[in-house]
C-alpha positions in Angstrom: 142.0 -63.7 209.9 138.6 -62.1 210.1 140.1 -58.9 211.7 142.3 -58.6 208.6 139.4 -59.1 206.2 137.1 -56.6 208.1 139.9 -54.1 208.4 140.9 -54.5 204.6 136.9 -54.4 203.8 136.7 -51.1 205.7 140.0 -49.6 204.1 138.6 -50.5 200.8 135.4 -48.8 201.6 137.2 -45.6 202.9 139.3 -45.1 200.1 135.8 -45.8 197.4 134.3 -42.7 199.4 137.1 -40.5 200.0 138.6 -41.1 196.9 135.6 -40.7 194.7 136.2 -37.2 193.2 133.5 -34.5 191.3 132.7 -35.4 187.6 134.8 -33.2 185.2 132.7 -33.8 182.3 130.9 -30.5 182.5 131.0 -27.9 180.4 133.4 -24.9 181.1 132.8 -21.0 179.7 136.6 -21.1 178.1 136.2 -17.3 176.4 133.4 -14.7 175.9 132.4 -11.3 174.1 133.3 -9.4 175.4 135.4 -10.8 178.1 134.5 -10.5 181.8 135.8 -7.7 183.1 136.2 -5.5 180.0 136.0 -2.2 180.0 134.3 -1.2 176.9 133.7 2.0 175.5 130.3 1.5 174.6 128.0 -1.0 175.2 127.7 -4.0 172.8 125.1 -5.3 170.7 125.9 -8.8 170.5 127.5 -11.4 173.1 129.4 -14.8 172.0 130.1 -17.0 174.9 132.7 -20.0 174.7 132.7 -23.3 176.8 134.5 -26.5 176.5 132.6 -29.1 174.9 129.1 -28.3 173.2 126.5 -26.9 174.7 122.8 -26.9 174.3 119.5 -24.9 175.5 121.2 -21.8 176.0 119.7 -19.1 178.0 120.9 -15.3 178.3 119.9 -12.4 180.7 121.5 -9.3 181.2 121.1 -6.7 183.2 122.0 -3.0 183.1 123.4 -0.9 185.5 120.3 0.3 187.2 119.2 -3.1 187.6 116.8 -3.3 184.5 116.8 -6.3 182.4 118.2 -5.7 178.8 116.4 -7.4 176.3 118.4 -10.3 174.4 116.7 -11.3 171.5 118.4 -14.1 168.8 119.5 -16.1 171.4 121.8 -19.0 169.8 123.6 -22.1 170.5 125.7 -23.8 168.2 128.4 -26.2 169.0 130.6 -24.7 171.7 128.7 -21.4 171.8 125.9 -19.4 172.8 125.3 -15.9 171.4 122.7 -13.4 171.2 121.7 -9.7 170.7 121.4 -7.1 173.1 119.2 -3.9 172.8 120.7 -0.5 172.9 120.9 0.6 176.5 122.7 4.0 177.2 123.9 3.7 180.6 127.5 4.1 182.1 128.5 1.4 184.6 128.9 -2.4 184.9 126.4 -4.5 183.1 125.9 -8.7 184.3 125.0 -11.2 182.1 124.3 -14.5 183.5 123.7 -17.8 181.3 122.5 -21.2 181.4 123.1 -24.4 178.9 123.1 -27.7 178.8 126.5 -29.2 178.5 126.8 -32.9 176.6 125.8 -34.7 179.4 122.5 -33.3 180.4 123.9 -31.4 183.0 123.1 -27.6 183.6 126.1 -25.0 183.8 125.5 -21.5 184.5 127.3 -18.7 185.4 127.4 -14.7 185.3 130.0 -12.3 182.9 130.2 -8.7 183.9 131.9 -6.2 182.0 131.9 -1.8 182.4 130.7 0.3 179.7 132.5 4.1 180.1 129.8 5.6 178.2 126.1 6.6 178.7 124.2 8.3 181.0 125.0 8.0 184.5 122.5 6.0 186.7 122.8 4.8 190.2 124.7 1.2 189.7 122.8 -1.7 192.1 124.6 -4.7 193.4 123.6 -8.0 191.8 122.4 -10.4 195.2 125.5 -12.8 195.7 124.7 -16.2 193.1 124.7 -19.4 195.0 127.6 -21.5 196.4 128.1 -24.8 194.8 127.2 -26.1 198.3 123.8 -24.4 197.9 122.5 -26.1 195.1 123.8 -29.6 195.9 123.6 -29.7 200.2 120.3 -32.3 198.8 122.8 -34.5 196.9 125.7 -34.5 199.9 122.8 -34.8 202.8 121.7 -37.9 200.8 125.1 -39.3 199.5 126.1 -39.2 203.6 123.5 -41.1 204.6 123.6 -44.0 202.1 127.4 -44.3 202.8 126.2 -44.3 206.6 123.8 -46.7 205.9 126.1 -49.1 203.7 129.3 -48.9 206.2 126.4 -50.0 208.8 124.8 -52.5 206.5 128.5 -53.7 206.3 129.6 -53.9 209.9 125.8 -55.4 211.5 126.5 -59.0 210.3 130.3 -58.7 211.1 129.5 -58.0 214.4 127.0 -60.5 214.8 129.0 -63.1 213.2 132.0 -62.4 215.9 129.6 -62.5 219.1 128.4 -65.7 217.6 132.3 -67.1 218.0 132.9 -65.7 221.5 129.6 -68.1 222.5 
């Protein structure tokens, strides 16, 4: 009987772990001006990004071809969107802008847009440094999350243990 109760027990706990997927409640970019990947004919002089759900605390930098920053002033969030104003930058090539808000829950979502601008003067176009992986910024939270379920499965199993070597006696 204690077999099937200590199996079951383990099963249960297994399927708690294994089964316990990421949060969806985050906030998702949905749509954007201009849209990543555009090609535009000249550069714009305001950005409107979309998400999912609102979105708060909304941060904006872009970055011109040659790797400059391009000033953003007027940054804005309301409701599902951010926006702001860009400065007139006459280069040719593909221009980044990377945000960061606050969705509902408190939780930061960034991400990067790029779009291509056909007009300008031509500059020598940099590479932005690859943006982290999602195992990056959270190998803290899955080095910790591994260890507590370490430590409960062993918290768990100790006074099984004990209790069957107290039987065999």
């Amino acid at each position: 009987m204690r077999n099937v109760l200590l199996r079951g027990g383990l099963l249960a706990l297994v399927a708690l772990v294994l089964g316990a997927g990421p949060a969806s409640a985050h906030a998702a970019l949905v749509g954007s001006d201009p849209e990543d990947g555009a090609t535009l004919a000249t550069a714009p002089r305001a950005v409107t990004l979309t998400f999912s759900e609102n979105v708060g605390n909304g941060q904006l930098v872009a970055t011109a071809p040659d790797g400059s920053k391009v000033e953003v002033s007027g940054t804005r969030t309301s409701d599902r969107t951010l926006s702001g104003s860009l400065d007139d930058v006459d280069q040719r090539g593909t221009f980044t802008l990377a945000y960061r808000v606050l969705s509902a829950d408190g939780h930061p979502v960034s991400g990067t847009i790029t779009y291509d601008v056909t007009s300008g003067r031509a500059v020598e176009q940099t590479t932005e440094p690859r943006s982290e992986t999602f195992i990056h910024r959270h190998s803290g939270h899955l080095f910790w999350g591994i260890l507590a379920a370490a430590v409960a499965i062993a918290l768990l199993l100790v006074p099984l243990r004990r209790h069957d070597d107290t039987d065999r006696a």
